[in-house]
N, C-alpha and C positions, 0 to 999 in steps of 0.2 A: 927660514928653514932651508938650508942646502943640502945634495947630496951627501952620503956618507961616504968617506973615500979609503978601504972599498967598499962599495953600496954592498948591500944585502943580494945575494943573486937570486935567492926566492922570500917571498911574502905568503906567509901560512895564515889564514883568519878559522879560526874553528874556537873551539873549547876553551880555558888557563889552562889545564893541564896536559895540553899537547906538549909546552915546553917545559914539562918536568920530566927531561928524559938524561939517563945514564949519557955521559959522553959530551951534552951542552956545555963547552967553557966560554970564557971571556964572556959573561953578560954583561950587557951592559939596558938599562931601561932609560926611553926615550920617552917622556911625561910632553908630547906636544902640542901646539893649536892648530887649525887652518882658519881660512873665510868659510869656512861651512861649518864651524866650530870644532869641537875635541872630538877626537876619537872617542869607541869606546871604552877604551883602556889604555895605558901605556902600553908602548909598542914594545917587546923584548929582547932583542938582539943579542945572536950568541955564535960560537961558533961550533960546526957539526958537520962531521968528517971531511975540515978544512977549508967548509965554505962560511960564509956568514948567512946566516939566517935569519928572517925576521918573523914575529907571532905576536896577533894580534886577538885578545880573545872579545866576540864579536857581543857577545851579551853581557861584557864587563864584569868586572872581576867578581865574582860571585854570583853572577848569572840574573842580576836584577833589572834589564831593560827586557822587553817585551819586544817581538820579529819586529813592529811596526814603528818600536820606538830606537831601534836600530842607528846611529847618524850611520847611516853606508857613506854619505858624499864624503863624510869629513875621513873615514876609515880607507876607502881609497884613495884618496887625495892628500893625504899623510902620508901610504904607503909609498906611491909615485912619486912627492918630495923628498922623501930620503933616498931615491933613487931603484925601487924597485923594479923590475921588470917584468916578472912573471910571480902570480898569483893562485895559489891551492887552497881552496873554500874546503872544508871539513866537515860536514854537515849529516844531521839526522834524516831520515825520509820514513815514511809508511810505502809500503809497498800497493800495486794495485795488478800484481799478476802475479800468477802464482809461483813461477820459478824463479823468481826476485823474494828471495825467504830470510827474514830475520838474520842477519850475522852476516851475510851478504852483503858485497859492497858495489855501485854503480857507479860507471863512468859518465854522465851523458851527454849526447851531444845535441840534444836540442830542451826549449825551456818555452815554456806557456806562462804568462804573467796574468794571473786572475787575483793580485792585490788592486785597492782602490787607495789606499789613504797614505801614499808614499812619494818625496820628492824623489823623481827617478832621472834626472836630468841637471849635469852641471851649469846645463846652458839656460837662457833667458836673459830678462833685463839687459836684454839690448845686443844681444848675438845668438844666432840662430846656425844648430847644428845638426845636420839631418845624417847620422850613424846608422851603417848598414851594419844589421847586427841576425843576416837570413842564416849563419852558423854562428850562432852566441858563445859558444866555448872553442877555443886555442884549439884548434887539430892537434898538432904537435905537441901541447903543452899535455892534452889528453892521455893520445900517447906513451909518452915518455910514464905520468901518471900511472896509467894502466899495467904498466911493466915494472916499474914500481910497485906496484899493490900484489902483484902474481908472485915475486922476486920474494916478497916479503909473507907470501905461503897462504895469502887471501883469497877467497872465492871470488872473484869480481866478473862483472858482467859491464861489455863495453861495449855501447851504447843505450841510449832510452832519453824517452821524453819526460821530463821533469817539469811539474806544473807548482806554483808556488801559488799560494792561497794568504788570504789576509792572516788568520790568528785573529787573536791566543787559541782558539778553542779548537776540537779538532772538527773532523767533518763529519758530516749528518749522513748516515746509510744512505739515501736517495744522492749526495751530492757527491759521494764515494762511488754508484756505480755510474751515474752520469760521465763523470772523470773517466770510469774504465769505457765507456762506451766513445768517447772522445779521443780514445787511443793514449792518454795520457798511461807511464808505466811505474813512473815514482812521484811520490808529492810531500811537501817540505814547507817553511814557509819563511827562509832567508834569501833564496838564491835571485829572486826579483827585490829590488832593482841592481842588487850588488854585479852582477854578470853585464850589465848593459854600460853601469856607469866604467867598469873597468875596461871593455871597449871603447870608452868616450876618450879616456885616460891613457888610451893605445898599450894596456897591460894586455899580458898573455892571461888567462884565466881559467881555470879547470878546475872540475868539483870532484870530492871524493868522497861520495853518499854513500852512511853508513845506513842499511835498511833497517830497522829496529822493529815491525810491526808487520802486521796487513792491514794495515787500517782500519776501516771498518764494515768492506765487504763483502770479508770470509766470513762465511755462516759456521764453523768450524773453528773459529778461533775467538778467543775474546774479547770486546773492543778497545779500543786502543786505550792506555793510560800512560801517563807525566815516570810513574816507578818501572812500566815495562821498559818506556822509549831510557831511561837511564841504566837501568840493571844491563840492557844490550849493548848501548855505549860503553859503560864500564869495560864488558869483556871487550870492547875492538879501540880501548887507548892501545894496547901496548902491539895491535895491529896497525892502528893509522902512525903509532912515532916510526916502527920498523919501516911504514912504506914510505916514510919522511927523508928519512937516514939514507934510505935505498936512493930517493929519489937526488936527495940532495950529492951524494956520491958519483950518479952517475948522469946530473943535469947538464948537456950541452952549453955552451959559452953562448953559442948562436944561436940566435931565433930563426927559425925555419917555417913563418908566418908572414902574414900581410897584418900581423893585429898593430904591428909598431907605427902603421901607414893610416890608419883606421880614420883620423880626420884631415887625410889629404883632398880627398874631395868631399867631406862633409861640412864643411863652411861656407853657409849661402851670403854672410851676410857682409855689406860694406865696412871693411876696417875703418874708414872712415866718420862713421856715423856710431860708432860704439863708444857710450860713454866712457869715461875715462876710469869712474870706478868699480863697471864694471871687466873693463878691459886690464885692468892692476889684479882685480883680484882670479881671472882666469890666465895670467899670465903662463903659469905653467906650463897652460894646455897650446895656448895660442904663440908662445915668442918664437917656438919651432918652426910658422909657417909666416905668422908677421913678425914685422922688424918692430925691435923693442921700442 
């Protein structure tokens, strides 16, 4: 699997139907493997106001894997091999405050990981990578995001803490205000481990959290259900493609981040002493700083 040349300047993971938009030519669909096996769908690549794009829809095509049954490794690590560099996750949230209202979209720039049952790390078997990940989403890639989403006539709100929870089910009243009493302000349940491994990955990565709900803390609203969190998405496709369009039109060449650097001092372990199979298969990550 080698870059694409020219590589994709951004990588989209959200919905399938993000890339059904007016204006998408040259597709082409990319059916690929990694060592962390398939993605969850073919990758999409297309071109859109003259950049190439890539879309990868994260619950597969028809929306049949569950948050937990997710491959994030192999979804980033696909995107990264075709030469990605920067990364916009598309996701649902419930809201946990009251001025973050249904229709609403969030930028955030901090994330609380309260899954349990998810490989959230490309490393092990025999290399050890200690990723500082104390601002989890791309400043700049944020940014640019955010001006995007305004550009494109969206209500957003930039910044908030985003707490990802296991699934499928949603949350229990008591675990909803506990969350709001933790300062937490949006909650989701894709954006752990995907944000961490894409630091691992040294992508740029930023979320564009479409709020669909209040969860289920507003005594005032009904609790959350599968047809509300859809009937709201539905209305904000043809808001997140405009902020796609926006964004891809007016995406910088350069990164104006430390995220490209992210495992320069995160490698404790002797080159030396790393197997061989596993050093073949993180080759990606690692020929950048060891010699092949």
């Amino acid at each position: 699997m080698l870059p694409l040349d020219p590589p994709p300047i951004l990588g989209v993971i959200g919905g399938s139907g993000l890339y059904k938009m007016d204006g998408l030519t040259d597709v082409q669909v990319l059916d690929l493997d990694t060592p962390f096996g398939k993605p969850s769908a073919p990758i999409v690549i297309g071109t859109l106001e003259g950049r190439r794009i890539a879309f990868l829809a994260r619950h597969g095509q028809g929306h049949h894997l569950m948050p937990s049954e997710v491959p994030y490794r192999a979804n980033i690590y696909a995107l990264k091999a075709i030469g990605v560099q920067r990364v916009v996750s598309v996701n649902a949230c419930g809201s946990l405050r009251e001025d973050f209202a249904p229709g609403h979209i969030v930028i955030p720039d901090q994330l609380f990981d309260f899954t349990k049952d998810r490989p959230r790390t490309f490393f092990g078997q025999g290399v050890v990578a200690h990723v500082s990940v104390a601002d989890p989403f791309c400043p700049d890639l944020s940014q640019q995001l955010y001006d995007a989403v305004r550009a494109a006539g969206g209500t957003v709100h930039q910044g908030g803490n985003f707490i990802t929870i296991e699934g499928p089910r949603f949350s229990t009243r008591a675990e909803s205000h506990v969350f709001r009493a933790w300062g937490m302000d949006i909650i989701g349940m894709t954006t752990s481990p995907e944000a961490f491994l894409a630091r691992e990955a040294e992508l740029c990565y930023a979320v564009m959290a479409h709020v669909t709900d209040y969860d289920v803390w507003h005594v005032s609203e009904e609790p959350v259900t599968v047809e509300m969190v859809i009937q709201t998405l539905q209305k904000n496709v043809r808001l997140a493609q405009e902020a796609i369009r926006v964004l891809a039109r007016e995406l910088r060449e350069e990164r104006r981040c430390d995220c490209e650097h992210a495992l320069a001092n995160a490698l404790i372990t002797d080159p030396k002493v790393v197997p061989l199979q596993t050093r073949r298969r993180l080759a990606l990550f690692l020929d950048k700083y060891w010699e092949a």
